[in-house]
C-alpha positions as CSV (number, residue, x, y, z in Angstrom):
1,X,0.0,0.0,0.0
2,X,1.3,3.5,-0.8
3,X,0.5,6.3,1.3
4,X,1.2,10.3,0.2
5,X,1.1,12.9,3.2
6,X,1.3,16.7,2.0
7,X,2.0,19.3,4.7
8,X,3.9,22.3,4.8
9,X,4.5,21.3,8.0
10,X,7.4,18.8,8.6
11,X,6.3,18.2,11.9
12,X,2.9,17.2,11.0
13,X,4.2,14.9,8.0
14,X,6.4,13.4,10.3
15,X,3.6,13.0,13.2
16,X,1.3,11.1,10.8
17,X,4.3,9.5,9.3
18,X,4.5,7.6,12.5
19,X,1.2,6.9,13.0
20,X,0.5,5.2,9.5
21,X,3.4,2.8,10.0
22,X,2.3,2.3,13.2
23,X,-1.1,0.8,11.5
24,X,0.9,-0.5,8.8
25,X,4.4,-1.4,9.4
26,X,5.2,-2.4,5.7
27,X,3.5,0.3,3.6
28,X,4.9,2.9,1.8
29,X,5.1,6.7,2.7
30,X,6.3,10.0,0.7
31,X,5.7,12.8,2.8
32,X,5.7,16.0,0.5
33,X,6.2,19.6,1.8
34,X,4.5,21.6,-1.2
35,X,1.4,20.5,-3.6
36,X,4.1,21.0,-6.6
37,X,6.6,18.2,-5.1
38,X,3.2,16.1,-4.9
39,X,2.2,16.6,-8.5
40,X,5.7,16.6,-9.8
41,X,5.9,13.0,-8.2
42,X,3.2,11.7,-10.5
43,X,2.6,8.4,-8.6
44,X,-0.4,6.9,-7.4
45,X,-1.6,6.6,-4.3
46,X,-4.0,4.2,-2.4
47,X,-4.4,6.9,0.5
48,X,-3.7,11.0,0.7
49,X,-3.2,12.5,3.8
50,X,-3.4,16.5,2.6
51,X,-3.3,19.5,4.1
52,X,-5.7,22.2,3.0
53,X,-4.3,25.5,3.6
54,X,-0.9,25.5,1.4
55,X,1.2,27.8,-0.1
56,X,0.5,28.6,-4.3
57,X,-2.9,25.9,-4.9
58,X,-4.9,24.7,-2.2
59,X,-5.1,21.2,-0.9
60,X,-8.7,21.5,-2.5
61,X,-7.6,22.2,-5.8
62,X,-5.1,19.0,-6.0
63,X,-8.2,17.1,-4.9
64,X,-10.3,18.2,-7.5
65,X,-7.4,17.6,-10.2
66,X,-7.0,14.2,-8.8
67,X,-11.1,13.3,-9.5
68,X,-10.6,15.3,-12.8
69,X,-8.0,12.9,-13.8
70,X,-9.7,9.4,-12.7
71,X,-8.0,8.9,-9.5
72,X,-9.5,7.2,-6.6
73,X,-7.2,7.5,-4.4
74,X,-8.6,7.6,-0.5
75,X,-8.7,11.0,0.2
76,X,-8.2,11.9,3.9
77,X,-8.2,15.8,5.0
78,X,-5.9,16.7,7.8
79,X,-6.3,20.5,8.3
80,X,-6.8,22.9,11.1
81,X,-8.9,24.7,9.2
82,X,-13.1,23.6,9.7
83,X,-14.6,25.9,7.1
84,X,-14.0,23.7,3.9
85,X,-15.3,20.0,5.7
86,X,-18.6,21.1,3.2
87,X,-16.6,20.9,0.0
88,X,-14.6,17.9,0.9
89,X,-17.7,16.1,0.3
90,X,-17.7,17.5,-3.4
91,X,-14.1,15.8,-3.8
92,X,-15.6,12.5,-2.2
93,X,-13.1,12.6,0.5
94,X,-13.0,9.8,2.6
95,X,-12.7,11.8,5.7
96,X,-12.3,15.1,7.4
97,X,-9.8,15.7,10.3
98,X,-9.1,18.0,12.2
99,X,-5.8,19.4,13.8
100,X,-4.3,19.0,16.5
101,X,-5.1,15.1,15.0
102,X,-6.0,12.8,18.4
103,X,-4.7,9.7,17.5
104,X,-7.2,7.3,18.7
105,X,-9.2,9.1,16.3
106,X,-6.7,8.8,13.2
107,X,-6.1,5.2,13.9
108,X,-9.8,4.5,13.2
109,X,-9.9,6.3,10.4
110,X,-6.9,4.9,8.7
111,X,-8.2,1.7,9.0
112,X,-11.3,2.8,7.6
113,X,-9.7,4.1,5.1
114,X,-7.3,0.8,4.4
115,X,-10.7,-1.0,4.4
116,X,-12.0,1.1,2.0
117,X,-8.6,0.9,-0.5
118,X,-9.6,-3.2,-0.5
119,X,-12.9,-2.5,-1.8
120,X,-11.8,-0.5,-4.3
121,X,-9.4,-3.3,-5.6
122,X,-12.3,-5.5,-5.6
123,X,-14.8,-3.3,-7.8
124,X,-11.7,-3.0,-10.2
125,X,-11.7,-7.0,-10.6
126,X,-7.9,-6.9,-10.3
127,X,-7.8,-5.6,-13.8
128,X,-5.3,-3.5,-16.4
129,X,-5.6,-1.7,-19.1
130,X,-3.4,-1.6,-21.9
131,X,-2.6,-0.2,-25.1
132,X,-0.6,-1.3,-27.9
133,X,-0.1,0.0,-31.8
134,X,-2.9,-2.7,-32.6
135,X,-5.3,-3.1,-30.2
136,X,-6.6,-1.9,-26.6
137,X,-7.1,-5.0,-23.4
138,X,-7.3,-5.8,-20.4
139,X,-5.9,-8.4,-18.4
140,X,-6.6,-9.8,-14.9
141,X,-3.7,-10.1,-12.3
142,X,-5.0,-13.3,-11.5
143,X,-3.4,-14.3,-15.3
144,X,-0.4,-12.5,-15.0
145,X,2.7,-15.1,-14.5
146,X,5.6,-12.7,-14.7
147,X,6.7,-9.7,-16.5
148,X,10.2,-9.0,-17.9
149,X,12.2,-6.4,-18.8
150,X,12.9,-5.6,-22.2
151,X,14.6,-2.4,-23.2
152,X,12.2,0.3,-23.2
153,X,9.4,-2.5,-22.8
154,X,7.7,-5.0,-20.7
155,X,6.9,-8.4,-21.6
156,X,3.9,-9.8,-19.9
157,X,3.8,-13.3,-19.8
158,X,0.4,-14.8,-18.9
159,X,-1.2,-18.2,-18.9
160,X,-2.4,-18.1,-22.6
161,X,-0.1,-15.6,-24.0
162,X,3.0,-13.6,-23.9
163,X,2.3,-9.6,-24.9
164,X,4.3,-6.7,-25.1
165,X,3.3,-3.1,-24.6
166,X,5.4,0.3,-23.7
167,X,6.3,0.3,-20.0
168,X,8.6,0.6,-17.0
169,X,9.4,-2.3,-14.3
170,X,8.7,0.6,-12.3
171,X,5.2,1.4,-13.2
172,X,4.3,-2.5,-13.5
173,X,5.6,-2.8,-10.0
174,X,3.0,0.1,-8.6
175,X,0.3,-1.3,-11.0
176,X,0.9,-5.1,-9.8
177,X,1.1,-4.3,-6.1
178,X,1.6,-6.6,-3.2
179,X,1.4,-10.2,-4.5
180,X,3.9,-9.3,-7.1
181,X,7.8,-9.3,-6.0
182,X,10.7,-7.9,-7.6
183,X,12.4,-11.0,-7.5
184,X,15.5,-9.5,-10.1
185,X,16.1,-6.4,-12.2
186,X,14.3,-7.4,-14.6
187,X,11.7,-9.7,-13.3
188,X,8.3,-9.0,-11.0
189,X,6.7,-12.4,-10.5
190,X,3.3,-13.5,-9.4
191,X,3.9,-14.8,-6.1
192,X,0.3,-17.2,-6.5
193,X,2.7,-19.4,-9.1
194,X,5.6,-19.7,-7.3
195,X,6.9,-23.3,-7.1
196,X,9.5,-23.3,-4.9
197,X,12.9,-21.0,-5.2
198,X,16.6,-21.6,-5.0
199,X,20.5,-21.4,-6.3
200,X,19.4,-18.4,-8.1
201,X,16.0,-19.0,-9.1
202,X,12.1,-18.4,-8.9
203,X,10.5,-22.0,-10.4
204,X,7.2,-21.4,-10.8
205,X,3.9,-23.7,-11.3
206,X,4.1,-24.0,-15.0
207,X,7.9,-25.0,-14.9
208,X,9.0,-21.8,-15.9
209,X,11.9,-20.6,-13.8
210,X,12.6,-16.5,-13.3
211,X,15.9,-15.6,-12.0
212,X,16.4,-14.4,-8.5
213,X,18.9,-11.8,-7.5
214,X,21.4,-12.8,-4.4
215,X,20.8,-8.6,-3.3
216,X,16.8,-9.6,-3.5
217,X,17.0,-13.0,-1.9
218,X,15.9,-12.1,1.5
219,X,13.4,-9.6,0.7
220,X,11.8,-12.0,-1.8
221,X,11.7,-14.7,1.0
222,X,10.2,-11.9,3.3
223,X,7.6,-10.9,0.9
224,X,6.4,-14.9,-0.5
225,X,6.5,-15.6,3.5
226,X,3.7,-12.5,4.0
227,X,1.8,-13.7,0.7
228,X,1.3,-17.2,2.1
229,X,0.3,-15.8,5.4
230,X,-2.1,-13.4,3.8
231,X,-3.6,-16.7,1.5
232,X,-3.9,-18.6,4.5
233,X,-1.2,-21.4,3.5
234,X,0.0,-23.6,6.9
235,X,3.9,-22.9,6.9
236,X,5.3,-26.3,7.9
């Protein structure tokens, strides 16, 4: 899960820094001291934490440019500032806090809002879109075997087919999210086919092998381990 907090205030970022990775230890969080760093980041985000009164455009304004464009990230206010809670509900924010932020009270509502970030996943069916010279898809996660690296593309490699389209290990990596690993520079595997793994390698259910990375060894072990503990799989 990837978590954006933008506050002028470093204090404040750092304050609900703490508190997120206190909720969730192994998510990821870019605190942002300006609404330009934020939109010059151009990342997605499952949650927001934003501050409304900011230097140059409001925190309302990046809201409303982030509905504009499609994204549903989780929109969380943190303000001090009680006039606007009214227009949050024009952004669909998830929430409205305000400062100083109790933290019993923030807890709740970040795991609201976690809750919420699952549903979302499930109305998109786990899907992608893509577009290619030819023709325009979609593809289920659930298919997805691997991808690999290839220049200034990706190849996807799926249980029917293997299909190439204009991308960065980077982006598939955000896209993928948390039951894919970076097993390699230049392979993200689906964890849901892994075989077994060893001197070097990712074998996978199909007998495919991937190649593993010594540098990524133990975070790939870390990450398969919290995959099968997630799927409910007895570790014997």
């Amino acid at each position: 899960m990837r978590v954006a907090i933008c506050d002028e205030e470093k204090e404040s970022c750092a304050q609900l820094g703490q508190l997120v990775r206190r909720q969730e230890p192994d998510c990821e969080v870019m605190c942002f001291y300006s609404v330009g760093q934020f939109l010059e980041a151009r990342r997605h985000f499952d949650i927001l934490l934003l501050d409304i009164q900011m230097e140059g455009m409001r925190g309302m304004e990046v809201a409303r440019a982030l509905r504009i464009s499609g994204e549903d990230t989780v929109l969380i206010f943190v303000t001090a500032r009680k006039e606007y809670a009214a227009e949050a509900y024009e952004v669909s924010a998830f929430y409205y806090l305000l400062k100083p932020v109790d933290t019993d009270k923030f807890c709740e509502v970040f795991r609201g809002a976690c809750g919420e970030v699952r549903r979302l996943e499930d109305a998109r069916g786990g899907q992608l879109f893509f577009q290619t010279k030819t023709r325009n898809f979609t593809l289920q996660k659930k298919e997805i075997l691997y991808v690999e690296s290839a220049r200034r593309q990706v190849e996807i490699h799926t249980l029917k087919e293997n299909i190439t389209v204009y991308a960065t290990m980077k982006h598939m990596e955000e896209q993928l999210g948390a039951d894919f690993c970076r097993c390699h520079r230049g392979y993200l595997v689906n964890l849901a086919y892994v075989a077994g793994y060893g001197n070097g390698v990712v074998r996978l259910q199909n007998g495919e092998t991937v190649y593993l990375a010594r540098e990524k060894y133990s975070e790939f072990v870390r990450t398969y381990t919290e995959y099968l503990k997630r799927a409910g799989t007895a570790l014997v």
